[in-house]
C-alpha positions in Angstrom: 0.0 0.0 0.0 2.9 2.1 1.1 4.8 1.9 -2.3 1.7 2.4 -4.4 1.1 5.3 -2.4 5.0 6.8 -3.1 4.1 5.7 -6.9 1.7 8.0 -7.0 2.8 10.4 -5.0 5.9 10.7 -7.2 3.3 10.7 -10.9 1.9 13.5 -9.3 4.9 15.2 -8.5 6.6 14.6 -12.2 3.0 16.0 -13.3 3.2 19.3 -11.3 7.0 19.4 -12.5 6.0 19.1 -15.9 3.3 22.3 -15.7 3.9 24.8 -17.9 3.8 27.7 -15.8 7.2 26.7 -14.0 8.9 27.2 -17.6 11.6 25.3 -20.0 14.3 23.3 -19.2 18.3 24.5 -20.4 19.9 23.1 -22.8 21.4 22.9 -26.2 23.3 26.4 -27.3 21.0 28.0 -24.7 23.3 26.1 -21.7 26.4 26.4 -23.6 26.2 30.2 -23.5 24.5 30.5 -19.7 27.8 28.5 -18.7 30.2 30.4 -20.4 29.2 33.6 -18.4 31.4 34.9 -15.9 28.6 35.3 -13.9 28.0 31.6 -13.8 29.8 29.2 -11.6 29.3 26.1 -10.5 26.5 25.1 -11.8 24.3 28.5 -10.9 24.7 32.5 -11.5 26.4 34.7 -8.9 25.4 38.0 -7.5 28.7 40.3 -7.6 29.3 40.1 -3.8 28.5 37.4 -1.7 24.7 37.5 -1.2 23.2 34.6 1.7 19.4 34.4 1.2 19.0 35.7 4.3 20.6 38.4 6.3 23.1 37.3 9.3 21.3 36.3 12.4 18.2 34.7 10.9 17.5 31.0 9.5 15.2 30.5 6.6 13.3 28.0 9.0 12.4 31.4 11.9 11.8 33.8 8.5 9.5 30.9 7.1 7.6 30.7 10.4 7.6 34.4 11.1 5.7 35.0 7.0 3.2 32.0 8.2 2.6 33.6 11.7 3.1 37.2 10.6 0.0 39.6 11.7 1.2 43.3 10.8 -1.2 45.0 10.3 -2.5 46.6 7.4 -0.6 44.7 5.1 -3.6 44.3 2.5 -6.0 47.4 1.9 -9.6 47.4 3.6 -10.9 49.1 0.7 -10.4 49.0 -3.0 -7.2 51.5 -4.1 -7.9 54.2 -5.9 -7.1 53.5 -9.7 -7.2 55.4 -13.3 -7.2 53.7 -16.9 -6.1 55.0 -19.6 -7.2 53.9 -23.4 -3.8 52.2 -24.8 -4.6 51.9 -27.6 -5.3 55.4 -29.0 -2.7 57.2 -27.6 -0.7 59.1 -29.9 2.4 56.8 -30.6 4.4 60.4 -30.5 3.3 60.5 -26.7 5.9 60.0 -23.7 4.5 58.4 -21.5 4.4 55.8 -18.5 1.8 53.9 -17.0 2.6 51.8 -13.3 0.0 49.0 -13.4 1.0 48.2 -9.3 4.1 46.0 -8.2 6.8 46.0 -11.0 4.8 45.9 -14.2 4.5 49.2 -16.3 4.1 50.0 -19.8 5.6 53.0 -21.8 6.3 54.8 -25.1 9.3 56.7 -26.1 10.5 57.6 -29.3 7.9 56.0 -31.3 8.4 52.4 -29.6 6.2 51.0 -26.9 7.4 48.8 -24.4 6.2 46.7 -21.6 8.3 45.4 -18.4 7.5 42.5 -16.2 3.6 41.9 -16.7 1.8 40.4 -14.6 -2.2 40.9 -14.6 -3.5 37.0 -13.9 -4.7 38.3 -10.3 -2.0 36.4 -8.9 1.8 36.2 -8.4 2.2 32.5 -7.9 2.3 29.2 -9.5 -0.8 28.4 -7.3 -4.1 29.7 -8.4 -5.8 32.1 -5.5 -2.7 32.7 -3.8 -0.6 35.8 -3.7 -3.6 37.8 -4.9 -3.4 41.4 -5.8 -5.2 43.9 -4.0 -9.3 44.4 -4.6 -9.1 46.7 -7.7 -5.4 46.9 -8.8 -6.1 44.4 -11.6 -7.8 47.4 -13.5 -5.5 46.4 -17.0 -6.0 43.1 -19.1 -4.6 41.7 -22.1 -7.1 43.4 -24.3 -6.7 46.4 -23.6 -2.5 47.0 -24.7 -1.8 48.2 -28.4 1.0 45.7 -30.4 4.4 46.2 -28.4 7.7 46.4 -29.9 9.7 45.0 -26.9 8.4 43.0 -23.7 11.3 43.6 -20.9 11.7 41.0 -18.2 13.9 41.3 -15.5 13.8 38.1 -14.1 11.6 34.6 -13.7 10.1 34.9 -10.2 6.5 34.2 -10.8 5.5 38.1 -9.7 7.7 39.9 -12.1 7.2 36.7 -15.3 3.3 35.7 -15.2 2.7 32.9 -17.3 -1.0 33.6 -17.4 -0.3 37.0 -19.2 2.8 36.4 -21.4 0.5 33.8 -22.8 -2.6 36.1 -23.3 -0.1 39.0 -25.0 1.8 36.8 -27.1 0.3 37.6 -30.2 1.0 41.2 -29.7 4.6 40.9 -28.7 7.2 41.6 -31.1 10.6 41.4 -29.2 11.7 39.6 -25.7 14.4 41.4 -23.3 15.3 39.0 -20.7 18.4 37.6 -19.1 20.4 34.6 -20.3 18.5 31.4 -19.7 15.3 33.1 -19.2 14.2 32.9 -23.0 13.9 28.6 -22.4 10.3 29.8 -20.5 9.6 31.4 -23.6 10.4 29.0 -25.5 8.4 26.6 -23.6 5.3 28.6 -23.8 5.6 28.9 -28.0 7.3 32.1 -28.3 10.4 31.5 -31.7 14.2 31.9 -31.0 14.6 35.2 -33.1 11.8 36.8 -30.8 14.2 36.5 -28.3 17.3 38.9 -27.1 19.3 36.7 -23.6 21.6 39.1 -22.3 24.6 38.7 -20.2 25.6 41.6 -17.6 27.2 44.5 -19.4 26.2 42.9 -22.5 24.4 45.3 -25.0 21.7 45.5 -28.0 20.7 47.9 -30.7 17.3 47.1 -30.8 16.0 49.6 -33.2 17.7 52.7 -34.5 18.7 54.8 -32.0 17.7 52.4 -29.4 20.3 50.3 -27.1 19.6 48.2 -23.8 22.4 47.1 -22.1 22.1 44.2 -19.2 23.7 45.5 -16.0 23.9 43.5 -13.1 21.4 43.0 -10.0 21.8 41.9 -6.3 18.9 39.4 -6.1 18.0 35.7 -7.5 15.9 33.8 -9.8 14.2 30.2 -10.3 10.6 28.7 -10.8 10.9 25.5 -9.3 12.8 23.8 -6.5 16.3 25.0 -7.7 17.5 29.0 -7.2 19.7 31.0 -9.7 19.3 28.8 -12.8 18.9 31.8 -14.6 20.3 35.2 -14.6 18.2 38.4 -13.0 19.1 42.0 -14.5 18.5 46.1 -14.4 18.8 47.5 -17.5 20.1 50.5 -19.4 17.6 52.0 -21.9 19.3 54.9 -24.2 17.0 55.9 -26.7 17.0 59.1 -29.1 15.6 61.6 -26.3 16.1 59.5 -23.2 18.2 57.5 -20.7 16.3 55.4 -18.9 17.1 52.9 -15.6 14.8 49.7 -15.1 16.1 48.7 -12.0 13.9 45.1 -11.5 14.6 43.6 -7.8 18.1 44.4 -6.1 19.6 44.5 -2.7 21.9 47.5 -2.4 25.6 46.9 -3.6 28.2 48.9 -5.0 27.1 48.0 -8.7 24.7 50.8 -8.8 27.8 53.2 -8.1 29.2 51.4 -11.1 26.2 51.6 -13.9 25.7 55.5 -12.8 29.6 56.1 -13.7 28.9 54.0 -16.7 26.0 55.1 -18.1 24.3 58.3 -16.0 23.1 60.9 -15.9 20.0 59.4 -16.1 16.5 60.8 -16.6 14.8 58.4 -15.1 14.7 55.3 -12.6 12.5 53.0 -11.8 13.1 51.8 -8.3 12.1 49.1 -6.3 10.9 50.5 -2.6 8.5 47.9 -1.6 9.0 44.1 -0.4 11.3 44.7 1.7 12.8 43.7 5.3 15.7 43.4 7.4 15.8 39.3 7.0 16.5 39.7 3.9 18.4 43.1 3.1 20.6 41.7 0.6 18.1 40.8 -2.0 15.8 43.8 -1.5 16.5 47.8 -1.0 15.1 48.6 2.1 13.8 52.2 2.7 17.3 54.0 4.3 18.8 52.7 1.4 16.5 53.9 -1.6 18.2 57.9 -1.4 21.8 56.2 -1.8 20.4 54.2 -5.1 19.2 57.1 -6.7 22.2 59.6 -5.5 24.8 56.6 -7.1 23.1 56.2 -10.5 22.4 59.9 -10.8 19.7 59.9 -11.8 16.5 63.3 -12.3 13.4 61.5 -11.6 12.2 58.4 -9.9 9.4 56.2 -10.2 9.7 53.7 -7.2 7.6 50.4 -7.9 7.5 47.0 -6.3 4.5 47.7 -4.3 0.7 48.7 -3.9 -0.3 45.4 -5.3 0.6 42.5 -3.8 1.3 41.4 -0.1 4.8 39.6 -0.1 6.4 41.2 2.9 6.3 42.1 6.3 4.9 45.7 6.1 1.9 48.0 5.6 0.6 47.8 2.0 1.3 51.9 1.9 4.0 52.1 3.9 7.1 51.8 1.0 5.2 55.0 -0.6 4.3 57.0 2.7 8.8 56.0 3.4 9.7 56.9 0.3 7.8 60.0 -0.2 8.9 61.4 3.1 12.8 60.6 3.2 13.2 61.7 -1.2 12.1 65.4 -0.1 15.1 68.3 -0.5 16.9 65.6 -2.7 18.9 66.4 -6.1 16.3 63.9 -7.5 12.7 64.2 -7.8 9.9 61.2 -6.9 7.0 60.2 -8.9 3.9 58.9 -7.7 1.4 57.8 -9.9 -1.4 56.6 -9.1 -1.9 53.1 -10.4 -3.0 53.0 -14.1 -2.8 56.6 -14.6 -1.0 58.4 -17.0 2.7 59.7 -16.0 4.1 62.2 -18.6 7.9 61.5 -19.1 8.3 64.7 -20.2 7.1 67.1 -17.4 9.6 67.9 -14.8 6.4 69.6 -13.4 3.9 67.3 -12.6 2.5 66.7 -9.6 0.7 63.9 -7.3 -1.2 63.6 -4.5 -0.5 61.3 -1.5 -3.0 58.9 -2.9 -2.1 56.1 -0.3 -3.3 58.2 2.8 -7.2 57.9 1.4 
């Protein structure tokens, strides 16, 4: 009875393995290039400095039982947030513009191109349906509703930044993947063709379209969708198009590499930030608020949008509370903050405009 339990305790494990939403498998060319990467030893990628999962002081076992047990309060909203939506698709291409769709996803035009970075509007941000559920109406944006874009950005695979849900629903609108090296297998898995795909390497660059070039520049974080971490490389990125330098920061712990890409590549007119998500366990993975001024200051950098937040519950905090930080410690500072709110339209032009403190309603 025993072993014909383990039998099919073990079918239904391979079956779960097996789901698409926990991507492709490496191999091929694809693995040949991932493991000739500096950044790639021993059978995983490397952060730049030495980067424990948690911070010292803490086991993964008392963080694990302190997210189960964890009763801060106000960590989801009582009440719906407060959203605007915009019509996509009849916005004048010649229009700069941003629009911060909650956590990390936002879409944008510059320059004639339009662009779309970590999407994820299934409802969720997990392999496991009704878990991890955004906020009571931050899902305001579906698949229907975005024009054709020219280039889907991801910064890495964790299932809140790389929704498989969504990058199924848009594929037939996506011209062009961004993603690090080994993230373009998931792609691949879910039907996407090899010359859609760019897999960049840190410091590795791409002239996407004329006057357009991303460059990959490193991260302080991880990456992996199923049992095994760091299979696959997680980025920021350098945007340089014909009127603009833009920073996409995805998910990083603070390290001197932001130093390094604001020497390289600043001034910059924009960043987006991560400010939310984070806590002391795990400081090396995730900015945490005292830290947020120093990014910004070291990539020199004019405006800010901070993201990660205001959408899903994955930390140890107040839903409003990375904005209410953020908002408070960035004023007198050389750069300016941004604070849209959700779905609404952010002109990347104005030095001028203005928001309210939407979070305190």
């Amino acid at each position: 009875m025993i072993f014909i339990f383990l039998i099919l305790l073990s079918a239904f494990v391979i079956y779960l393995y097996k789901l698409p939403v926990f991507g492709g498998e490496f191999s091929g060319k694809r693995l040949v290039r991932m493991k000739q990467s500096p950044n790639y030893k021993n059978g995983t990628f490397q952060n730049l400095s030495f980067t424990p999962a948690v911070a010292e002081g803490y086991t993964m076992r008392k963080v694990l039982w302190e997210f189960l047990t964890d009763k801060t309060e106000n960590k989801i909203p009582k009440k719906p947030l407060p959203t605007q939506k915009i019509d996509l698709k009849n916005q004048p291409i010649t229009d700069h513009f941003l629009v911060w769709m909650g956590h990390s996803s936002y879409y944008f035009q510059l320059d004639g191109k339009r662009f779309l970075v970590d999407p994820v509007f299934s409802g969720n941000a997990s392999p496991i349906p009704g878990t991890t559920k955004a906020f009571a109406g931050t899902d305001i944006y579906a698949t229907e509703d975005f024009p054709e874009i020219d280039f889907l950005i991801i910064s890495h695979d964790h299932y809140d930044h790389l929704d498989y849900k969504t990058v199924k629903s848009l594929k037939p609108k996506i011209g062009q993947v961004i993603c690090g090296l080994g993230v373009g297998a998931h792609f691949e898995k879910w039907g996407f063709d090899e010359n859609q795909m760019t897999e960049l390497d840190w410091y590795e660059d791409q002239d996407i379209s004329r006057g357009f070039r991303i460059t990959a520049t490193p991260a302080r974080h991880f990456s992996g969708r199923k049992f095994r971490r760091n299979n696959t490389l997680w980025s920021s990125y350098v945007l340089q198009t014909p009127s603009k330098t833009i920073f996409l920061g995805g998910d990083s712990g603070y390290d001197f590499h932001f130093k390094e890409i604001g020497e390289k590549f600043g001034p910059f007119d924009w960043a987006i930030l991560e400010n939310g998500q984070y806590n002391e366990k795990w400081r090396y993975i995730h900015t945490l608020p005292e830290e947020f001024i120093q990014v910004a200051e070291d990539l020199n950098v004019k405006k800010v949008l901070p993201v990660h937040s205001a959408k899903f519950s994955l930390a140890q905090h107040a839903w409003n509370e990375p904005l209410q930080k953020v908002s408070e410690n960035c004023r007198g500072k050389s750069f300016t903050i941004s604070t849209p709110v959700i779905g609404s339209k952010l002109n990347l032009d104005d030095d001028y405009q203005t928001f309210t403190e939407w979070w305190k309603s």
